[in-house]
C-alpha positions as a Markdown table, in Angstrom:
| # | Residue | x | y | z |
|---|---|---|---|---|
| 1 | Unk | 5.6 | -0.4 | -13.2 |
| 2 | Unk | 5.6 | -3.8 | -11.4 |
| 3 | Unk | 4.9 | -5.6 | -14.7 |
| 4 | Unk | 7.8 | -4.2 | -16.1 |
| 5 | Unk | 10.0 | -4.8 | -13.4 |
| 6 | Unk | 8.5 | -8.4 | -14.0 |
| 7 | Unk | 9.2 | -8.4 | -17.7 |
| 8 | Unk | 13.0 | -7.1 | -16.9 |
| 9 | Unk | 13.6 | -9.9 | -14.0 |
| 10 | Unk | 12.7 | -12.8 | -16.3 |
| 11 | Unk | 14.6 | -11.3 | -19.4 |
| 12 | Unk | 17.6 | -11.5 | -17.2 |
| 13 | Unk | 16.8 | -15.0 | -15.5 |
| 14 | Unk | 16.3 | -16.3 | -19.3 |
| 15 | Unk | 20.1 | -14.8 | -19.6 |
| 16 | Unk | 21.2 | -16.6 | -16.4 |
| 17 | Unk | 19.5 | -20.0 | -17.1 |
| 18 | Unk | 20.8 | -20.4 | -20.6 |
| 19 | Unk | 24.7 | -19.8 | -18.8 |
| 20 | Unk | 23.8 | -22.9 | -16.6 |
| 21 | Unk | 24.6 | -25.1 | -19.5 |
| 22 | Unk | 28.5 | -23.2 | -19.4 |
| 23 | Unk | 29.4 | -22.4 | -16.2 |
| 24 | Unk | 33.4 | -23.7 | -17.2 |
| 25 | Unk | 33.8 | -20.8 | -19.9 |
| 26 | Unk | 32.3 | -17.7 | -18.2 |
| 27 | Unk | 34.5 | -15.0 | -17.7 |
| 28 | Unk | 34.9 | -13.9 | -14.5 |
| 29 | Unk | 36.6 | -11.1 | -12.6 |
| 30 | Unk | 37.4 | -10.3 | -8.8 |
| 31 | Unk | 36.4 | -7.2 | -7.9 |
| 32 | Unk | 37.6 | -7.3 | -4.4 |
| 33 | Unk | 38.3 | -10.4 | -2.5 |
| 34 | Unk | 36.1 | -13.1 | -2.3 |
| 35 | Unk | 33.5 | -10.7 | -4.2 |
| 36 | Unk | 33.5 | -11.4 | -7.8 |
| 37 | Unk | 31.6 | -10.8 | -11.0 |
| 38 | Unk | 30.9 | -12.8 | -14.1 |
| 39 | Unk | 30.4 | -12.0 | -17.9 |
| 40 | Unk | 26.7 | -12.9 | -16.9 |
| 41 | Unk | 26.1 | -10.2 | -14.2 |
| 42 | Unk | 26.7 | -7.9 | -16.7 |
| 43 | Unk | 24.9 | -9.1 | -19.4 |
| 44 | Unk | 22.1 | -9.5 | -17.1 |
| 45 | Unk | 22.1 | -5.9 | -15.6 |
| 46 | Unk | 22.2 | -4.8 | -19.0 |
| 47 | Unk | 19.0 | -6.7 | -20.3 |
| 48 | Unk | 17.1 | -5.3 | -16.9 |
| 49 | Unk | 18.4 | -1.4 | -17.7 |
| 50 | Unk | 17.2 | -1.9 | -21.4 |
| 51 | Unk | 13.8 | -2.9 | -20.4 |
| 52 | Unk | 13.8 | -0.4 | -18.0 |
| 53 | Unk | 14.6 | 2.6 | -19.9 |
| 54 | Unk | 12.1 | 1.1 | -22.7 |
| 55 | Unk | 9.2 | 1.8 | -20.8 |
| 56 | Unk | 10.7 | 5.1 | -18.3 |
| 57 | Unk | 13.7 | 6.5 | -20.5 |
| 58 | Unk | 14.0 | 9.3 | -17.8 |
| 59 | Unk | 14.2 | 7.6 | -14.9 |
| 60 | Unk | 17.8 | 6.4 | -13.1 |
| 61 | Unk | 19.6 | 3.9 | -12.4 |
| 62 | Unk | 21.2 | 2.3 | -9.1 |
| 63 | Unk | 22.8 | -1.1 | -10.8 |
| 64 | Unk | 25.5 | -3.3 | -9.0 |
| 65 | Unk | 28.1 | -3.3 | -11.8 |
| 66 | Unk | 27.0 | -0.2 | -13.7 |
| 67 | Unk | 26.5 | 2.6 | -10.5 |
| 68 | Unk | 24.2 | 5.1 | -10.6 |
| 69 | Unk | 22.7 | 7.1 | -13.9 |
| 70 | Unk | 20.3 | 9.9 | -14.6 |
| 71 | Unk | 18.6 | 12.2 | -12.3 |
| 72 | Unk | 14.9 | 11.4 | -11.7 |
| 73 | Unk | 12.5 | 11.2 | -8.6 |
| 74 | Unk | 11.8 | 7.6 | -9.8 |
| 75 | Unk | 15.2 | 5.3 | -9.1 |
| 76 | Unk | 15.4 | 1.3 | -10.3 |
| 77 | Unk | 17.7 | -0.1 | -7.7 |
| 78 | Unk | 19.0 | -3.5 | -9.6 |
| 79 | Unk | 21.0 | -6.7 | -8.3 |
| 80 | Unk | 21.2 | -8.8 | -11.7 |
| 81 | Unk | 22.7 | -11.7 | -10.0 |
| 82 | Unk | 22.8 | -11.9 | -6.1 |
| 83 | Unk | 24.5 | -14.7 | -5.4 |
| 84 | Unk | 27.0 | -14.8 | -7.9 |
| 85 | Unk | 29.5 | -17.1 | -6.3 |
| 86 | Unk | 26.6 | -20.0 | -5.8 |
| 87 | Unk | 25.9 | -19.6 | -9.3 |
| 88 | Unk | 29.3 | -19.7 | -10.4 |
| 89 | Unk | 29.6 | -22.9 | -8.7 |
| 90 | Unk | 26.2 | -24.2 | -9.9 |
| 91 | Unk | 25.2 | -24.0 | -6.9 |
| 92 | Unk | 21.1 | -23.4 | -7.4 |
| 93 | Unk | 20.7 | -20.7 | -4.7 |
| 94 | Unk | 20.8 | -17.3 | -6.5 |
| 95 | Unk | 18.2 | -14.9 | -7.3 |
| 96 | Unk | 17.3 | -11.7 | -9.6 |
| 97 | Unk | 16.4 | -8.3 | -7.4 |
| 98 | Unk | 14.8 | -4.9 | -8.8 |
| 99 | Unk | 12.8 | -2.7 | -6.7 |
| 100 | Unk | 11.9 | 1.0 | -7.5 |
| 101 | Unk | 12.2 | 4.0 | -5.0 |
| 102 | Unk | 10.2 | 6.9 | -5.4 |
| 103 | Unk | 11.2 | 9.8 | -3.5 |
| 104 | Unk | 13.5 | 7.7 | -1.1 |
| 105 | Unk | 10.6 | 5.2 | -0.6 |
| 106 | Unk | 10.7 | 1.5 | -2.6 |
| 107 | Unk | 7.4 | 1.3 | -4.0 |
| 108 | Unk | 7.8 | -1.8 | -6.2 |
| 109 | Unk | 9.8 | -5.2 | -5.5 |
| 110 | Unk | 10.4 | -8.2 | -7.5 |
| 111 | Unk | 13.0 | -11.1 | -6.3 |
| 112 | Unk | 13.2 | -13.6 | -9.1 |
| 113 | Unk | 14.7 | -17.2 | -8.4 |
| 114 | Unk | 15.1 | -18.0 | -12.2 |
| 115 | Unk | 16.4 | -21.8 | -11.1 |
| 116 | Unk | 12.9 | -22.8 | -9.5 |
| 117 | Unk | 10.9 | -20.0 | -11.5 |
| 118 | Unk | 9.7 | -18.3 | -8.3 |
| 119 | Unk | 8.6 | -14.6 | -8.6 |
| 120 | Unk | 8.5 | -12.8 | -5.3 |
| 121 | Unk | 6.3 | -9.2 | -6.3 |
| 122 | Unk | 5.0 | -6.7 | -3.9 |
| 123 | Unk | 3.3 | -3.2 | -4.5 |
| 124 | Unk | 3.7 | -0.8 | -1.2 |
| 125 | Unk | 0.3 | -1.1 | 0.1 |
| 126 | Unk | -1.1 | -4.3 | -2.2 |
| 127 | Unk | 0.9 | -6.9 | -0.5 |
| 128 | Unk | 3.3 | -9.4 | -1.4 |
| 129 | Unk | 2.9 | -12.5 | -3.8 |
| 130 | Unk | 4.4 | -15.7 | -4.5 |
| 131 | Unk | 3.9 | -16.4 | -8.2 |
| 132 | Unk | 0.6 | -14.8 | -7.8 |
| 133 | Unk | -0.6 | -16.5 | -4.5 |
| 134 | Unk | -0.5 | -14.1 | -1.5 |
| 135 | Unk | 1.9 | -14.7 | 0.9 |
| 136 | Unk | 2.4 | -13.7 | 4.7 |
| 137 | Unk | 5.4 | -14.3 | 6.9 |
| 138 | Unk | 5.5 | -17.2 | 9.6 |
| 139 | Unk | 3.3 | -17.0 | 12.6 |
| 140 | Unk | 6.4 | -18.1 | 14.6 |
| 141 | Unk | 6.4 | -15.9 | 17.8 |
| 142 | Unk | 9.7 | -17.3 | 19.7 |
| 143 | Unk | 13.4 | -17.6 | 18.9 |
| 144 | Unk | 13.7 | -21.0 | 20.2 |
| 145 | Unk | 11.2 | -22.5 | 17.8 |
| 146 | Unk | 12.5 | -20.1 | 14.2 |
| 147 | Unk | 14.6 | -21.0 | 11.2 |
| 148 | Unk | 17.1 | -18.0 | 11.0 |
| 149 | Unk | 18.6 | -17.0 | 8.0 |
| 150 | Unk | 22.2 | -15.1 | 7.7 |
| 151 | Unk | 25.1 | -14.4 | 5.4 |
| 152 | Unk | 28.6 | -14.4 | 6.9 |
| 153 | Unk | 30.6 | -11.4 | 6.3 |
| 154 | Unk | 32.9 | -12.0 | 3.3 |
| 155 | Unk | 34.1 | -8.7 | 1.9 |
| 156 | Unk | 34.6 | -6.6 | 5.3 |
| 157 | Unk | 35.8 | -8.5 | 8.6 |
| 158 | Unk | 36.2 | -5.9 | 11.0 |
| 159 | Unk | 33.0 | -7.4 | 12.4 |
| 160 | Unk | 33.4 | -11.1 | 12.1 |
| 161 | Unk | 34.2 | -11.4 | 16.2 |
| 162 | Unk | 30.7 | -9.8 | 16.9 |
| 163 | Unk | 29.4 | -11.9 | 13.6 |
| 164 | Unk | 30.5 | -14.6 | 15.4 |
| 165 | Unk | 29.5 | -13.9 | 18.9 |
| 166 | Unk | 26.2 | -13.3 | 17.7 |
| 167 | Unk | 25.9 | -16.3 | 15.9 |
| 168 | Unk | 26.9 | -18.6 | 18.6 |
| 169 | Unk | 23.8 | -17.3 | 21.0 |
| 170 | Unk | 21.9 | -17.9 | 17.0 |
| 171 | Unk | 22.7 | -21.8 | 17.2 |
| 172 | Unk | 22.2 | -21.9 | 20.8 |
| 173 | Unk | 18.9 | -20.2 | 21.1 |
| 174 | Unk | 16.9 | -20.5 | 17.9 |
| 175 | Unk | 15.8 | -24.3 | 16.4 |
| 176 | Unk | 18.1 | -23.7 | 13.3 |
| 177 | Unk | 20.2 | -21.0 | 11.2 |
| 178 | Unk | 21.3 | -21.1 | 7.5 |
| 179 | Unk | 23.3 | -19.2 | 5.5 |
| 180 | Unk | 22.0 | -20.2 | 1.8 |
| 181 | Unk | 24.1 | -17.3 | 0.1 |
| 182 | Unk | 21.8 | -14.9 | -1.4 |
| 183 | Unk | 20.7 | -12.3 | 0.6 |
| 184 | Unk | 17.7 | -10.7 | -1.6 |
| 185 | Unk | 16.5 | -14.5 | -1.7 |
| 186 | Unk | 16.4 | -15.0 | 2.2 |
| 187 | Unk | 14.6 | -11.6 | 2.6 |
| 188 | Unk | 11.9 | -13.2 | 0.3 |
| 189 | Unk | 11.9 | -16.3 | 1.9 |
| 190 | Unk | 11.3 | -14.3 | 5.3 |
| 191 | Unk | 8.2 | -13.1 | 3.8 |
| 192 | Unk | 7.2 | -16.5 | 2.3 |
| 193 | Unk | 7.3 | -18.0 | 5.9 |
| 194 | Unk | 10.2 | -20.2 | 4.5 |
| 195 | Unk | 12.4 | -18.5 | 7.0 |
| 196 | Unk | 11.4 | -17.0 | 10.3 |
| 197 | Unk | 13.9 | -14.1 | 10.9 |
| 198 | Unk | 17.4 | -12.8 | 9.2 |
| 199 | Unk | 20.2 | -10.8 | 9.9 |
| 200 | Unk | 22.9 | -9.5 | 8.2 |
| 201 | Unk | 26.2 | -7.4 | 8.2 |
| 202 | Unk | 27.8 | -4.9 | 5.1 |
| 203 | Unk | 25.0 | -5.2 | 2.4 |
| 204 | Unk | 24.5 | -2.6 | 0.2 |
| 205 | Unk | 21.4 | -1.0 | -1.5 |
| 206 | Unk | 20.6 | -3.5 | -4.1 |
| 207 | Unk | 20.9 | -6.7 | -1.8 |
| 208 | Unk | 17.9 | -5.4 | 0.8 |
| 209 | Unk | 15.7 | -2.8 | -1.0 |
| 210 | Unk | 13.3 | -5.7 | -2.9 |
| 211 | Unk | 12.9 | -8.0 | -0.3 |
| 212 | Unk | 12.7 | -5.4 | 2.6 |
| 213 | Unk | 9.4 | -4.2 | 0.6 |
| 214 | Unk | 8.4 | -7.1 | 0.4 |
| 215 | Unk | 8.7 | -8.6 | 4.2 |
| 216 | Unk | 6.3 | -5.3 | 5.2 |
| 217 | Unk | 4.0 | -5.8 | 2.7 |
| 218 | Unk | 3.4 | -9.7 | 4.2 |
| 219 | Unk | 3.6 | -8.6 | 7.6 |
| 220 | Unk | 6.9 | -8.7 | 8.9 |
| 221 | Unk | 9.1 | -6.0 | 10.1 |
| 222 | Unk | 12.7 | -4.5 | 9.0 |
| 223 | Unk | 14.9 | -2.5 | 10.9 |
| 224 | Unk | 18.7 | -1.6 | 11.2 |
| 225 | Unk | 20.5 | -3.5 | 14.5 |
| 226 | Unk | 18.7 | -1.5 | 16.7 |
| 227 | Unk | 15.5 | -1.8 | 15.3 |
| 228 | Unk | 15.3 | 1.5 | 13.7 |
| 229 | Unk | 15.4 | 2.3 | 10.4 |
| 230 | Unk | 18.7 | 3.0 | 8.4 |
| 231 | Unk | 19.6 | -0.1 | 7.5 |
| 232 | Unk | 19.6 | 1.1 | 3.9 |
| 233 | Unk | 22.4 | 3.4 | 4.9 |
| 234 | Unk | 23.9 | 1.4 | 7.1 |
| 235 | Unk | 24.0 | -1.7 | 5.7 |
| 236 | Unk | 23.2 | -3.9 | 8.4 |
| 237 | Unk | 19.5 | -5.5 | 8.3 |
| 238 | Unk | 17.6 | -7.5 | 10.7 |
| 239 | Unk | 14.2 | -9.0 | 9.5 |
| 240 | Unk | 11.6 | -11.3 | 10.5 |
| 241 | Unk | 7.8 | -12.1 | 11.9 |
| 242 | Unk | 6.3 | -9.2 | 14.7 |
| 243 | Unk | 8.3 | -11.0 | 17.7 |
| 244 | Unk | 10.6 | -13.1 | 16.5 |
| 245 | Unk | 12.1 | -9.6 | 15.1 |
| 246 | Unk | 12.2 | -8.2 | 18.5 |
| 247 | Unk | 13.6 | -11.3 | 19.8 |
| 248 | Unk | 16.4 | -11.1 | 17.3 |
| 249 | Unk | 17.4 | -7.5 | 18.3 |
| 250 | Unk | 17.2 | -8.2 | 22.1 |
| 251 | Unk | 19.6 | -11.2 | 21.3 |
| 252 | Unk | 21.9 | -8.9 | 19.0 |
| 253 | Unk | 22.0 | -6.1 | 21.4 |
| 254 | Unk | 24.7 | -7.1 | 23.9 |
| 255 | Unk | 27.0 | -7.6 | 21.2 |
| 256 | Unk | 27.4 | -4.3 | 19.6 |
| 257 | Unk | 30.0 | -2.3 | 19.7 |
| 258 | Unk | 29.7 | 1.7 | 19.6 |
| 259 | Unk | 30.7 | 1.9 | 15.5 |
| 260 | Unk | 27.9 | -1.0 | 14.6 |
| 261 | Unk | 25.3 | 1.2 | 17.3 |
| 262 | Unk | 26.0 | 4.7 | 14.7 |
């Protein structure tokens, strides 16, 4: 299953590299504000469902543009493009997601960054891999000496005064944050030891299920705000090494309000 969900991410990738040489005629649509979608997204999607449904014909579908399909205890949870914005601008941060959920539990994760050809993989219980090399997140242990990766809220801003509060104590107490624009990316970076920790308002599904599997599997942890974990259903993440998680909750915590606690 993980070589197919291989085969799929670099089928799209090929799609997304080859509409580097274009970027000036893609067609593109706003779906809300500041959240858009291109020609490529789709096409993308597409090329992953096909490969898919190739090899498993019977099992469904959660896509970005597409929804949900089919009925099966086996779901494909797909982000063709996340980070659609950066790559619309040719900006090279951007990345292919797919992970598989079996019986409400993701069981196989691939984050491809078709730009640098890096392919993030991880098996529940086999670990995760860098373009076949093991990989384990940082050894950092304290906030004061971690990279911190984020995303800023962009499509809901009832939040953004807590976003912000939070952020401020971020730059203040931790030795750098950056907010690269690709969420499923940072989540693998996390458990590449390229970043130390990451936190994250309003995803959905797609953006967190790959790279959440994949932080475990190298040693990290994943929880909602509070640590616990519903972050698939709520949409707010936090991430990062054995402490450094714990010191991001403890920094988070005086800052939520009752509606970000539920």
């Amino acid at each position: 299953m993980l070589n197919i969900a291989v085969r799929a991410a670099r089928r799209a990738g090929s799609i997304i590299n080859r509409a580097t040489r274009n970027l000036d005629i893609i067609a593109i649509e706003e779906k809300a504000a500041n959240d858009f979608v291109s020609e490529v997204d789709r096409e993308a999607e597409q090329a992953i469902i096909r490969t898919l449904h190739d090899a498993y014909p019977d099992h469904s579908i959660l896509a970005e543009e597409s929804g949900a399909s089919g009925k099966s205890e086996y779901q494909w949870i797909i982000d063709p493009l996340d980070g659609t914005t950066n790559f619309l601008h040719g900006f090279p941060q951007y990345a292919v997601a797919i992970a598989l959920r079996h019986k409400n539990t993701v069981t196989q994760a691939v984050v491809y960054d078709p730009g640098r050809n890096d392919l993030f993989t991880s098996s529940r219980g086999r670990g995760a891999y860098l373009n076949d090399q093991r990989i384990r997140v940082s050894k950092r242990a304290h906030l004061k000496s971690s990279l911190i990766g984020t995303g800023f809220p962009f499509r809901r801003l009832e939040h953004l005064e807590v976003y912000l509060a939070i952020l401020r104590d971020m730059m203040q107490g931790a030795a750098g944050v950056r907010r690269a624009g690709s969420a499923a990316l940072d989540l693998a970076y996390v458990a590449a030891g390229r970043l130390d920790g990451f936190w994250e308002f309003g995803l959905s599904t797609w953006d967190m299920a790959a790279g959440a599997l994949l932080i475990t599997e190298a040693g990290g942890l994943v929880g909602d705000l509070q640590g616990e974990h519903n972050y698939m259903q709520t949409g707010n993440i936090v991430a990062g090494t054995p402490k450094v998680f714990v010191a991001l909750l403890r920094a988070i915590a005086p800052h939520l309000t009752p509606e970000l606690k539920s």
